[in-house]
Structure formats: structure tokens, C-alpha cells
N, C-alpha and C positions, 0 to 999 in steps of 0.2 A: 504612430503606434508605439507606448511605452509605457502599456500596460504587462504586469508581468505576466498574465495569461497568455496576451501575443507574443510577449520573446518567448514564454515554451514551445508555443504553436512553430515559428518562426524554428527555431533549434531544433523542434523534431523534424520537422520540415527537410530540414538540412542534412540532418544527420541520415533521413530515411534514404534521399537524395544519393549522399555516399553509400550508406548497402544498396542501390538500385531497389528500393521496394516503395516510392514514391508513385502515387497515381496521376491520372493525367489532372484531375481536378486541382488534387496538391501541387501540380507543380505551376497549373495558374495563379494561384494564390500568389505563391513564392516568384514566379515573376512578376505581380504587380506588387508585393512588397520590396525588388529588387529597384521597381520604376521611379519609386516613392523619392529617391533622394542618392546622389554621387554617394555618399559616406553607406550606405547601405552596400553598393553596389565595392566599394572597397574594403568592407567588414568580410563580404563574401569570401571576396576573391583572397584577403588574408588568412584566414578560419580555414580554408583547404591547405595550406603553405605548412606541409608536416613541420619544418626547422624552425617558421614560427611557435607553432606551439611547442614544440621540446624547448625554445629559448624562454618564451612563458612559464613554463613547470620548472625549469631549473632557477629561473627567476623568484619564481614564488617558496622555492625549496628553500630558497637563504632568507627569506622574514618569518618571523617569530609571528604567527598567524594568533595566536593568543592574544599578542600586545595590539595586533590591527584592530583585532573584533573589536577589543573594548574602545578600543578608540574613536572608530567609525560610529558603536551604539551610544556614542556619546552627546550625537550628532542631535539634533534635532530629524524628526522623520523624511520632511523632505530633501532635507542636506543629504540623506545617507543615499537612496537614489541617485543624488551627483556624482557622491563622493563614487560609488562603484560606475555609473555611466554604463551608457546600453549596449556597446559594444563589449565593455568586461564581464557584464551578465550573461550575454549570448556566450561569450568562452567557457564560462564558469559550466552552464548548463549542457554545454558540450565535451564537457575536460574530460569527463571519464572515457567515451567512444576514444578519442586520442590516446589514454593513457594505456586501455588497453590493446589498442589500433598498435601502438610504439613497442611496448611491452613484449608483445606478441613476437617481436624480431628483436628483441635483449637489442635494441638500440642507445636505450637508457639503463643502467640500473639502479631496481629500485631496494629500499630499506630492505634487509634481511626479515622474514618471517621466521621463526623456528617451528618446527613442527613435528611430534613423531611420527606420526601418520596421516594422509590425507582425510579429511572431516567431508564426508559428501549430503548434500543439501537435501531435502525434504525432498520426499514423496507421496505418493494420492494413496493415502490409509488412514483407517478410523475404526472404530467402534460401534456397533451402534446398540444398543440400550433397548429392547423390546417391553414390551405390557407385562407378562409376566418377570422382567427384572433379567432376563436370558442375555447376555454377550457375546454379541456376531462379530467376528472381526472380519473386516473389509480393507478391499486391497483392488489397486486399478486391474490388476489379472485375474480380479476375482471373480465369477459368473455366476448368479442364483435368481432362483425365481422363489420368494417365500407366501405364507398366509398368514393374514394376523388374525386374534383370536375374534375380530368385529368381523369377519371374511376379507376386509380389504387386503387386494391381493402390493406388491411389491416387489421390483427386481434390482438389483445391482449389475452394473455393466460401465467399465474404464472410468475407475476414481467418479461412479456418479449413480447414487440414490434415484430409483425412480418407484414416484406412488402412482395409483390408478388413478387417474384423473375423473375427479366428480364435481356434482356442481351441488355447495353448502344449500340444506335447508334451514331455512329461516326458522327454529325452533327453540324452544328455550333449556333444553337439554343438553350439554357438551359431552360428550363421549369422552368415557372413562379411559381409553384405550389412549397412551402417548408412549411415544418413542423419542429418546434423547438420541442426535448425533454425536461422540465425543470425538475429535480430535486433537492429537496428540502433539507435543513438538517434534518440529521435524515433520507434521505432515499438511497435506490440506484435501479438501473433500466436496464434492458437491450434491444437493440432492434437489429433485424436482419435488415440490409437496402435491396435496391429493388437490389443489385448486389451481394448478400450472406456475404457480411461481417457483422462480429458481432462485436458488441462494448456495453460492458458495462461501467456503469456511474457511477461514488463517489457520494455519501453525497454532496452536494450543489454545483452542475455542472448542464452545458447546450450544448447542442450539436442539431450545424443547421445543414439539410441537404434538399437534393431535392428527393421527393419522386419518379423521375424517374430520374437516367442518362443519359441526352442526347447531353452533350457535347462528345470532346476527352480525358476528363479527368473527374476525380469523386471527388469533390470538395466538403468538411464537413469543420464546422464549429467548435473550441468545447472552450469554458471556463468550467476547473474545471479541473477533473484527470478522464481518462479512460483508458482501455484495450480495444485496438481493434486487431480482427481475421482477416486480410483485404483477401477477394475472391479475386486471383491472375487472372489478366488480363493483360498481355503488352502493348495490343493496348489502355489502358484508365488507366493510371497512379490515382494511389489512392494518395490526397491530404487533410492534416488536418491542415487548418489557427487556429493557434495558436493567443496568442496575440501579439506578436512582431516577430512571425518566423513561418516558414512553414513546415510539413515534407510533404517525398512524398517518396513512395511505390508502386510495383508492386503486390507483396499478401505478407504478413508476420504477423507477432504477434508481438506486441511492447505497451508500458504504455506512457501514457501523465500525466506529471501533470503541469498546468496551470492556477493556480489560483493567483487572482487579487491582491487579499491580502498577497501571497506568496512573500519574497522575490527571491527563486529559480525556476525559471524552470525547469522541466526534464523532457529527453527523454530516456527510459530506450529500447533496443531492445533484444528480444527473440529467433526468428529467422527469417531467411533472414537477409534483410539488408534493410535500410535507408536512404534519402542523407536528412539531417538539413539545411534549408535556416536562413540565420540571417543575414542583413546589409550586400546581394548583394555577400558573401558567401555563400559557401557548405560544409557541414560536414557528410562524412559518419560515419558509425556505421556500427558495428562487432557486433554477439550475446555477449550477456552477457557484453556488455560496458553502459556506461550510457552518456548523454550528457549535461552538467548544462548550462544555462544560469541566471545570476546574472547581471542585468544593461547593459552592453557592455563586460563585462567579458564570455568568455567560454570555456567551458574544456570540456573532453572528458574521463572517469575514467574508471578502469575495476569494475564488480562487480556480484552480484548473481539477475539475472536478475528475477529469481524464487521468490524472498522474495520481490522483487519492484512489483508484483501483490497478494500477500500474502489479502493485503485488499479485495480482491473479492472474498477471497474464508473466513474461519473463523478467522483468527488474525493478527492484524499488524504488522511487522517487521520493528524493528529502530537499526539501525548500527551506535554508534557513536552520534549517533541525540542529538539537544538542547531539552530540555524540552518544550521552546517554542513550537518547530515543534510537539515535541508529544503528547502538550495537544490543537494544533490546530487543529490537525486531530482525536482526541476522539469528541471534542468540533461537530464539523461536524459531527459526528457519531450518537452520542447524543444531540446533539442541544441544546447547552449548550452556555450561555456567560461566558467568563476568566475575574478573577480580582485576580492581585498579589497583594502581599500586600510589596513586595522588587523585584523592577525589575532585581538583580541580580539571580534571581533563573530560569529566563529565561534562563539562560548561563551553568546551570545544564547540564550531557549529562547522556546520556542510550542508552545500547546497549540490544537485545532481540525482544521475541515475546510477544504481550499483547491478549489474546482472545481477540473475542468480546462476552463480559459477556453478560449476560442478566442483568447484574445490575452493570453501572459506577463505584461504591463502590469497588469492586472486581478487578477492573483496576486500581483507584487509591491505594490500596493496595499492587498491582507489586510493584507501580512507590514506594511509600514510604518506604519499606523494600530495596529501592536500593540508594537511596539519603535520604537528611533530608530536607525533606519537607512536609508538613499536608495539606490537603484536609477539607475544608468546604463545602456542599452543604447544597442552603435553596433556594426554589424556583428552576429554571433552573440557576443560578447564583452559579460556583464553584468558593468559594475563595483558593488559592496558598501562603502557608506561609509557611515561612523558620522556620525551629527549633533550 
């Protein structure tokens, strides 16, 4: 087992293990991964030993993690696997429960943060955009039953859109009647559409749709990143126009992320399957593969399809990622503007889970116990400075 999908499996396993929220299923697993080999069964028993990992992090606190990166990616691809070995990957992807496991009891201390005020993390509110162009604000305490001007009726209840569920007729008329979700930074939102799929929203995304299906096909719109549940129908292909590419589904579970400002696109799938439009191509998709688009560039990777939806349930999971990438999606979270103060610190990487804190402060805290770099917050304005 040294595949990286298994050491997540393996790390969550463990880590669930420690909160006591492990099932009986998971913990057969994890004991036949414990069977597998002596060095397994002493990763274990090391990875619970708190003084090891505090001597780990303050180990790791004295290298210049900049000068490592480059050195390791200098590697050829299989050497870099060696060079970190599967026992430093299991820590890695465990570092953060530790750090704030330690934390928690000022056993360690960590970099000073500055901050004026506490910054508190997104919540379930949005906008939603009606036929006539009207502006509902919604809110998880919000409670309404509305009509739209088609009759289809609509309610709101705890951060979640629900339409009447119907079944599309196969017509060649699309109904003029659409409603945009907006949400905002700082929030996220979910809504059930009128054919039973569910699609939840990120932090500063939009998603058009028709509040009835009446074409032969089920046509959404979306800028930003979501997870959608698609209600499986053959006769009416589920389609989400992306900004430069299309997917299209019959029912399955898959993550979008699509944002403007994004260098990468992805399309991450769950289960079923997917076929990816891009420039007059088709690209299917296997569970647990991911599909990037980058400009005219695309690839197709394997990966832990599980941790690319990690954002909609409590914490974010970055494999590898620039620091860039990981304080533009706190940034959206918390609704925060970035200012670096050395654009090489964008080139930073992290690997891990980050909660979502009830306070920013605690997330940059991960991030600087694992690079050298300092956090400033004044105002919604976090400055990014290299140490």
C-alpha cells in the first residue's frame, strides 16, 4: 500500500481513530493495514507518541522549507516518493490534528499572528436572482415558501433551496423562467433543483439554472466551485457550462471548481462517470480521477476524490498545493483581501487538512508552523511575509 489515495485513507483512518468517531468497518481495515508489515505496526505506535511529533515540528521549524522544496522537485518523479518515504507522508497528512491537538494546551508556541479583531468564517447566505430580476436574500434562519411567475412553487429552510420536484418533459421549448443562486464570500449555500439533484456552492460562486426542465436535456450554469448529486435520468442528460468547457452526466456525484480568477480548472468525479467537453473534445472520467484544465493544457490525474469535497463538509484538504492556492480559498472563506509582501512566497507548497476555525488566526497558525512565513491581519486586509 503506497499509493497516495491509501495513505489518506490510512491518516483519516487514524486520525478518526483518535476523535473516537471510527466505525467498526474502518477499524477492520486499519487493522489489516496494521497486519501488513512490523514497520506499519511501529509508524503507529510512533504517530500517537505527542513528544514525538512536537520534536518533529520543532525539527521541521529550523529548515528553510523553501530551499527543501526545490530541491526534492528537482528530483526525478520517482526519487521524490523516496526522498519523503511513507512514514513522513502519513505525519505530514496528519501534522495539522497534532498541531492543533498541541496548540490547544500553549504546550508549544506558535509565530505571533497580529490581528485587530477576530475575522469569523463563512456562513449559509446567498442571494438568489428571480425571473423578474427581484433580490431574495437568504440566510440558514431564513424560512419562506415562494411562487414563481411559471407557478413552480419553492422554499428555503437551513442554508438550503428547495424546488418542487418534477419530472422534465422531453420538449423542444426551454422555459423562459431562470433563477441565479449568488453567493457571496464568506458564504456557501445549497439548493435541491426541480429534477432532485443537489448542488452545493463555495464561497464566491454562481449557479444559473431553469426552474423547470423542459427541454431534453438539463442545462446549469455555474462560476465558482460546487458539488453536485445529479438525479439520474437517461432520457435528459445533466449538463453544467462551465467557463470554457462543458460536463455532462446522467446521475452521479462530482466537484466543479471554476473560478475566474483561478488559474486551474477542475473536475474532480466521485461516482459514476462523466464525459468533459473542451475545444470540440471529450474527456471521460473514472471515480476518484480528477481532470485539470490550465489555458489549452489538460490532463487527467488519479486522486482521493473524498478530500477534493472535504470544503463542504468542516476542513480543507491541499495535496501538494502553492500557498497561493491556499490562501485564495481561506481568502473566499473569510473574505479576506491578500497582500504579499515577496511574491516568492506564493511558490510556498502544503500538504494537509486546515479546519475551518471559527477564527482565521488558528488557520494561519497551521500554515506557519509548516513554512516560514508570518501572518498580519488589520482590517479584512491579511498581509503574507516571508521570515
Amino acid at each position: 500500500m503506497r499509493k497516495e489515495s491509501d495513505i489518506q485513507k490510512i491518516s483519516e483512518l487514524i486520525l478518526k481513530q483518535m476523535r473516537q468517531e471510527i466505525t467498526e468497518e474502518e477499524k477492520l481495515f486499519l487493522a489489516n493495514w496494521l497486519k501488513q508489515s512490523n514497520k506499519n505496526q511501529e509508524l503507529y505506535v510512533r504517530i500517537q507518541n505527542e513528544n514525538y511529533i512536537l520534536e518533529q515540528y520543532r525539527l521541521k521549524q529550523t529548515i528553510d522549507t523553501d530551499k527543501a522544496w526545490k530541491h526534492v522537485t528537482s528530483f526525478p518523479r520517482r526519487r521524490v516518493s523516496r526522498y519523503f518515504g511513507y512514514a513522513a507522508t502519513i505525519l505530514l497528512l496528519l501534522g495539522t490534528y497534532f498541531i492543533y491537538r498541541i496548540e490547544s494546551r500553549t504546550e508549544i508556541k506558535p509565530k505571533d499572528v497580529v490581528a485587530m479583531k477576530p475575522i469569523q468564517p463563512g456562513v449559509g447566505k446567498a442571494t438568489l436572482i428571480v425571473s423578474n430580476r427581484e433580490e431574495i436574500q437568504l440566510h440558514k434562519n431564513c424560512q419562506l415558501e415562494l411562487t414563481d411567475n411559471s407557478g413552480t412553487k419553492y422554499r428555503n429552510d437551513s442554508a438550503t433551496l428547495y424546488y418542487q420536484t418534477g419530472t422534465p418533459e422531453n420538449t423542444t421549448a426551454q422555459t423562459d423562467n431562470i433563477h441565479t443562486l449568488v453567493i457571496g464570500r464568506g458564504g456557501e449555500y445549497s439548493v435541491m433543483l426541480a429534477d432532485g439533484t443537489k448542488v452545493h456552492l463555495n464561497s464566491d460562486s454562481k449557479l444559473r439554472y431553469p426552474v423547470t426542465f423542459t427541454r431534453s436535456e438539463r442545462r446549469v450554469y455555474l462560476e465558482g466551485e460546487a458539488y453536485f448529486e445529479v438525479s439520474r435520468d437517461e432520457r435528459h442528460p445533466f449538463i453544467v457550462e462551465g467557463k470554457d468547457f462543458a460536463v455532462q452526466v446522467l446521475g452521479t456525484s462530482f466537484n466543479i471548481s471554476n473560478y475566474k480568477d483561478d488559474d486551474v480548472s477542475r473536475v474532480v468525479l466521485l461516482e459514476g462517470s462523466v464525459q468533459v467537453k473542451k475545444a470540440n473534445k471529450n474527456y471521460k472520467l473514472k471515480p476518484d480521477e480528477a481532470l485539470e484544465i490550465s489555458g489549452d493544457d489538460i490532463s487527467i490525474k488519479k486522486t482521493n476524490a473524498r478530500n477534493a469535497i472535504s470544503w463542504k463538509n468542516d476542513k480543507f484538504y491541499f495535496s501538494n498545493e502553492r500557498l497561493e492556492v491556499v490562501m485564495m480559498k481561506l481568502a473566499r472563506w473569510y473574505d479576506v483581501n491578500l497582500f504579499y509582501t515577496n511574491q516568492t512566497i506564493k511558490d510556498y507548497h502544503f500538504t494537509g487538512f486546515i479546519p475551518k476555525y471559527a477564527d482565521i488566526t488558528k488557520a494561519f497558525r497551521v500554515l506557519e508552523l509548516t513554512a516560514d512565513v508570518k501572518f498580519e491581519v488589520k482590517d479584512r486586509t491579511v498581509t503574507i511575509m516571508r521570515i
